[in-house]
C-alpha positions as CSV (number, residue, x, y, z in Angstrom):
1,X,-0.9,-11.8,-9.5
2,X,-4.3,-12.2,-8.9
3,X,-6.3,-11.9,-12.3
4,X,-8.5,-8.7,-11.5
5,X,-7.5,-5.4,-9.8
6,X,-9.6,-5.7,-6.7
7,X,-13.1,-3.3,-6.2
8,X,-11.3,-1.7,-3.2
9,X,-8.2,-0.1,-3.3
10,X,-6.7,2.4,-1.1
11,X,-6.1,6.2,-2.3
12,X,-2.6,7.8,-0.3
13,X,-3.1,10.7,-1.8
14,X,-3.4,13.7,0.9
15,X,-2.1,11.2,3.6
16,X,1.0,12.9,5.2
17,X,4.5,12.1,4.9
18,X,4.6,10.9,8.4
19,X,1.7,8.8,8.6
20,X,1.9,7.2,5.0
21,X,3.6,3.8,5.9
22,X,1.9,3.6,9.3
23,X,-1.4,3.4,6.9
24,X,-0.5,1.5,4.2
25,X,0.9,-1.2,6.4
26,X,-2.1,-1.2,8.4
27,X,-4.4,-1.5,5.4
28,X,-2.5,-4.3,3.8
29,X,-2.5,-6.4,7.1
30,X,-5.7,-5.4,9.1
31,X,-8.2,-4.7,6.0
32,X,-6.8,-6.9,2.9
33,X,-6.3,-4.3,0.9
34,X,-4.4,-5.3,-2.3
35,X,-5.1,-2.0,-4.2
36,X,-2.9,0.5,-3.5
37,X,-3.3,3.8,-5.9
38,X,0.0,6.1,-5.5
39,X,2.1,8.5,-7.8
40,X,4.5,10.8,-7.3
41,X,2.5,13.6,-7.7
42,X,1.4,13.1,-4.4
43,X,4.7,13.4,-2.5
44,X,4.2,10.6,0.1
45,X,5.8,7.5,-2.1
46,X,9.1,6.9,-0.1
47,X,6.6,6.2,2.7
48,X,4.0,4.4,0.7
49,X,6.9,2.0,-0.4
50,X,8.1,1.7,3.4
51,X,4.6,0.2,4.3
52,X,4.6,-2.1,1.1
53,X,7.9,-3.0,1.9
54,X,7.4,-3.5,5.5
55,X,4.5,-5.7,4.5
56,X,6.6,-7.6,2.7
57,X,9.6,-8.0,4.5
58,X,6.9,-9.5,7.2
59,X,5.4,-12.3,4.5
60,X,2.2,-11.0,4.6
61,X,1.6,-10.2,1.6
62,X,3.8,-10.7,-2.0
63,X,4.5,-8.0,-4.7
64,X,2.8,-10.1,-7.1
65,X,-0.4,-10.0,-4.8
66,X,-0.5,-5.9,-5.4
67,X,-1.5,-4.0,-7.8
């Protein structure tokens, strides 16, 4: 894990259910982003965890890489 939570992070809250893993997989593979800021509050973290996980299961990027 890297040592520092990276400057830029990526908010998901107020993105909708149906577009949440669509974005979050983008952002981890196009743009870098390591920083993903979620709850449950928001309503959208099945679909946040099916982008991480999708980013995953395609070895581009570790858990241990995210914060």
């Amino acid at each position: 894990m890297p040592s520092e939570i990276p400057l830029l992070g990526l908010g998901t809250w107020k993105i909708a259910k149906d577009k949440a893993q669509e974005v979050v997989y983008h952002a981890i593979k196009e743009l870098n982003i390591r920083h993903i800021d979620c709850a449950c509050d928001y309503g959208n973290e099945v679909e946040v965890g099916r982008g991480i996980n999708q980013a995953i299961s395609e070895g581009i990027v570790t858990r241990e890489e995210l914060w």
